[in-house]
C-alpha positions in Angstrom: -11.4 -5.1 24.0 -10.2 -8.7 24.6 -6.5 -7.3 24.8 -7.9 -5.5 28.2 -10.1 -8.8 28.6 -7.2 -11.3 28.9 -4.5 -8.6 30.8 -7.0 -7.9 33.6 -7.6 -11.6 34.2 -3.6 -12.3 33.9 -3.3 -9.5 37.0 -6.1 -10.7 39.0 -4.9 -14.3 38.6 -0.8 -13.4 39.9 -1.8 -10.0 41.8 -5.2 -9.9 42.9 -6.6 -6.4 42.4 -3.7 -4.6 42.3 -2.0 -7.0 40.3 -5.2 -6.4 37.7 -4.6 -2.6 37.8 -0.9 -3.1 37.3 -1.8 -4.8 34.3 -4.2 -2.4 32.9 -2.2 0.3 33.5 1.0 -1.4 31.5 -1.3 -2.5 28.6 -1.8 1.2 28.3 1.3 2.2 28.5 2.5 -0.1 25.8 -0.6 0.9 23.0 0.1 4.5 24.0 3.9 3.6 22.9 3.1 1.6 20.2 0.6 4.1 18.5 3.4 6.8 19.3 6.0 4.9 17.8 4.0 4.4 14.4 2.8 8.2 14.4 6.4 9.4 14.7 7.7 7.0 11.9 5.0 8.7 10.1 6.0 12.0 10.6 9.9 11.0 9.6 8.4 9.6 6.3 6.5 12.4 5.7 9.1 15.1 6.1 12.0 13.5 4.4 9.8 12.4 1.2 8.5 16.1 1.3 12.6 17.4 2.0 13.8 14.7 -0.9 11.3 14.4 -3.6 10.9 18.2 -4.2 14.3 18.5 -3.7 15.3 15.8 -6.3 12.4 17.1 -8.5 14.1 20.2 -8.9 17.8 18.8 -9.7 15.8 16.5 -12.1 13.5 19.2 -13.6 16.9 21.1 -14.0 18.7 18.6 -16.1 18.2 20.1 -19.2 19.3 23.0 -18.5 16.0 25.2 -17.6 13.6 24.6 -15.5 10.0 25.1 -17.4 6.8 27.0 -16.5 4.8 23.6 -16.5 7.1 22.0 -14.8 6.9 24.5 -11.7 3.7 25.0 -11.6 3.5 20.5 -11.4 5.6 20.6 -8.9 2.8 23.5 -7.0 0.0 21.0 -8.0 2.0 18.1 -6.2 1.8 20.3 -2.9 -1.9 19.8 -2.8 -2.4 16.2 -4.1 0.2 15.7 -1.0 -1.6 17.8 1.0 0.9 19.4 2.4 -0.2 22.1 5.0 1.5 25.7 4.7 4.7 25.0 7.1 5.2 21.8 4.0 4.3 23.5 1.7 7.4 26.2 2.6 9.5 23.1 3.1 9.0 21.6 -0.3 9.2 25.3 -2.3 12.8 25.4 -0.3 13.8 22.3 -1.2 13.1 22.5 -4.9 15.0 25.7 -5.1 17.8 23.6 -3.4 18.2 20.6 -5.8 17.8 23.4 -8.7 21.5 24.6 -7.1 25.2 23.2 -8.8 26.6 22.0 -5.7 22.9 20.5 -5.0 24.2 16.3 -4.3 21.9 14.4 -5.7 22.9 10.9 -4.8 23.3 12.2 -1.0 19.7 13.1 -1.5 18.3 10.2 -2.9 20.7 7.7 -0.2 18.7 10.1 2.3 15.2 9.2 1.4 16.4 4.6 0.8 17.2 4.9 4.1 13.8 5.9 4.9 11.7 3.3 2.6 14.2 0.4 4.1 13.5 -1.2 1.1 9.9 -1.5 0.4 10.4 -1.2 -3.2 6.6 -0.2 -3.7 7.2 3.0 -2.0 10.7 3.6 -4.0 9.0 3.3 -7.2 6.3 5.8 -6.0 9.2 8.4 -5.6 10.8 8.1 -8.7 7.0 8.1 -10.3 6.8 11.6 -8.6 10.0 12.8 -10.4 8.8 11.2 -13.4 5.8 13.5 -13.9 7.3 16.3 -13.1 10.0 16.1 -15.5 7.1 15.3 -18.4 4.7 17.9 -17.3 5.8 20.1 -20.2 5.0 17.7 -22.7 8.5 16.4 -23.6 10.9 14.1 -22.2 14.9 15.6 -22.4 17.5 12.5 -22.8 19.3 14.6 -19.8 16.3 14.2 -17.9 15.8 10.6 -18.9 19.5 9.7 -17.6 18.9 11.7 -14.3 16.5 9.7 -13.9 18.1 6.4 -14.5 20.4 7.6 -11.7 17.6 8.1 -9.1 16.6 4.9 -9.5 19.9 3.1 -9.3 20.5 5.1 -6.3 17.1 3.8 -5.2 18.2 0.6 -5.7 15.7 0.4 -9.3 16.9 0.1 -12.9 16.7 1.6 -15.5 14.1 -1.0 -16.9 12.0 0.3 -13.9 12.4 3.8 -15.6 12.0 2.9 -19.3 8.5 0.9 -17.6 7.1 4.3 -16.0 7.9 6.2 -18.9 5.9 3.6 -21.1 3.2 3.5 -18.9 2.5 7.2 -19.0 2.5 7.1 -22.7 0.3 4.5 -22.6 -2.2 6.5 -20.4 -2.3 9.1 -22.7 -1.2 11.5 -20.5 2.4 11.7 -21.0 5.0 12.0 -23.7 7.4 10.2 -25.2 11.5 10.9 -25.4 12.4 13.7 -27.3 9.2 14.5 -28.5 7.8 18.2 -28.6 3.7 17.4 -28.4 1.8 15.8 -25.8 1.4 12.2 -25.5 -2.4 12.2 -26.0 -1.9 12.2 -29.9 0.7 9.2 -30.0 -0.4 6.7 -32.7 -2.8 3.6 -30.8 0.2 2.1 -32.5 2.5 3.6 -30.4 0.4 3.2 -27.2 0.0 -0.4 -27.6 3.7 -0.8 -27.5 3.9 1.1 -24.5 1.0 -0.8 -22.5 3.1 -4.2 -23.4 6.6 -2.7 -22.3 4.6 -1.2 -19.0 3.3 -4.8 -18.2 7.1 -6.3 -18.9 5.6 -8.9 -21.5 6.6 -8.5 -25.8 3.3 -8.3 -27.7 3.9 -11.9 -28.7 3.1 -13.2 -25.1 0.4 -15.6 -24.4 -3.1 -14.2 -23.0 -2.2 -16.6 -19.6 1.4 -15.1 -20.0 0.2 -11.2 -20.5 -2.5 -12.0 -17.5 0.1 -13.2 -15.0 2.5 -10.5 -16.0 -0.8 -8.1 -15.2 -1.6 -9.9 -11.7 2.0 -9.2 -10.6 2.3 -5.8 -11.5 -0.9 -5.2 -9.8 0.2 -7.0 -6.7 3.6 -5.5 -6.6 1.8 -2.1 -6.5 -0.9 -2.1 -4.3 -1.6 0.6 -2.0 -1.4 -2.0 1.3 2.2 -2.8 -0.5 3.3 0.8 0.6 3.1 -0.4 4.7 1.3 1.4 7.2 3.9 4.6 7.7 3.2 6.4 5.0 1.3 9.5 4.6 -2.2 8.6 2.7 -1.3 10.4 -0.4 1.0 8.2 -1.3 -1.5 5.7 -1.2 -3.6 8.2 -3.3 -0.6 7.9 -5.6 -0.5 4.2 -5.8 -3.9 4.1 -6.5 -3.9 6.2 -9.5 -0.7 4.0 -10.7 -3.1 1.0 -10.3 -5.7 2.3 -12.7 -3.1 3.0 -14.8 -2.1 -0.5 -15.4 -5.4 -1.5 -14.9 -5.1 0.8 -18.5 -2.7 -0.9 -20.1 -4.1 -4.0 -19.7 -7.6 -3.0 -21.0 -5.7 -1.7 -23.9 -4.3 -4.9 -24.6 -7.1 -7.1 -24.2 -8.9 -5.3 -26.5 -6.4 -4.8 -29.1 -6.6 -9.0 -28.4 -10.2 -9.0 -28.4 -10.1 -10.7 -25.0 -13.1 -9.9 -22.8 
């Protein structure tokens, strides 16, 4: 409202009346091109991560060699958590077909979809999460699929740290497994899970409480859901959310391994 306040006054001061509908009419114009502007660059976002992330997830759920029953029907849960409507939904089905292909190019794929996030690292890391839990939603974790996934991420810009970090923080969650094992990671040792919380917060399990908390703080900061910007599609967000409570997890498990309150 004060946008229209101070551009009508502006035109009546230089133009009289008309000059105070000229300006009217050009703030309009410019908020109708703005909030065009940011709901294309939405749509862009949208349809490559839909066109590159089920693409990728089937080149990566292909790495060992078979693509699994779980693993396919994650990749048909993913299409709702999304929400992909029924032209996406076609779109991403097509796609993962695709990257399941020999001549499918992965790295082409994954330059594709950088391009898009234009760096926002948040929003990287959210991509390769998505190819993450695809590739352990039949309980095991193939080294092929592990090293596919280091190469994502390095063509993502990440490393492989970033990888070996997701991969400890879905252990530590309790909902994932572990490489090369064959059950799922809900039965890991608290042993075992402990060691994965510390690796997912960066810090050794002989860190300082101030150290472990300010290791915590930037994690959460680095991944917060505003972190993602304002052109991507609110799943995402949904995404980052649920990656929040997850290190939110960690953390708890540490503190009270450390009896901290």
């Amino acid at each position: 409202m004060m946008a229209w306040i101070i551009a009508g006054l502006i035109g009546l001061m230089f133009g009289g009346p008309r000059g105070l509908i000229v300006a009217l009419v050009l703030l309009a114009l410019v908020r109708w091109g703005v909030r065009k502007t940011l709901v294309e660059g939405l749509g862009r976002v949208q349809e490559q991560l839909v066109e590159s992330a089920f693409a990728v997830m089937g080149a990566v759920s292909k790495a060992d060699g078979v693509v699994s029953r779980d693993e396919i029907r994650h990749a048909e849960a993913m299409f709702v958590r999304l929400h992909l409507n029924p032209a996406q939904r076609e779109a991403a089905k097509a796609a993962f077909n695709r990257g399941k292909r020999p001549d499918f190019d992965l790295d082409a794929e994954v330059a594709r979809f950088a391009r898009v996030c234009r760096g926002r690292r948040p929003l990287m890391q959210m991509f390769l999460q998505l190819q993450l839990s695809a590739v352990a939603a039949d309980g095991r974790l193939h080294p092929a699929e592990h090293e596919m996934l280091v190469r994502v991420a390095r063509g993502l810009g990440l490393s492989e740290m970033d990888v070996q970090r997701l991969e400890a923080l879905l252990r530590a969650s309790s909902r994932g497994p572990g490489p090369g094992s064959s059950g799922p990671g809900g039965g890991a040792a608290r042993g075992a899970r402990l060691a994965d919380a510390y690796k997912a917060l960066g810090v050794d399990a002989e860190a300082t409480d101030a150290e472990l908390k300010r290791a915590y703080r930037r994690l959460m900061s680095q991944n917060h859901p505003d972190k993602l910007g304002r052109e991507v599609p609110e799943s995402l967000r949904e995404l980052a959310e649920e990656r929040s409570r997850e290190i939110n997890a960690a953390y708890d498990l540490i503190k009270e391994a450390r009896g901290l309150s």
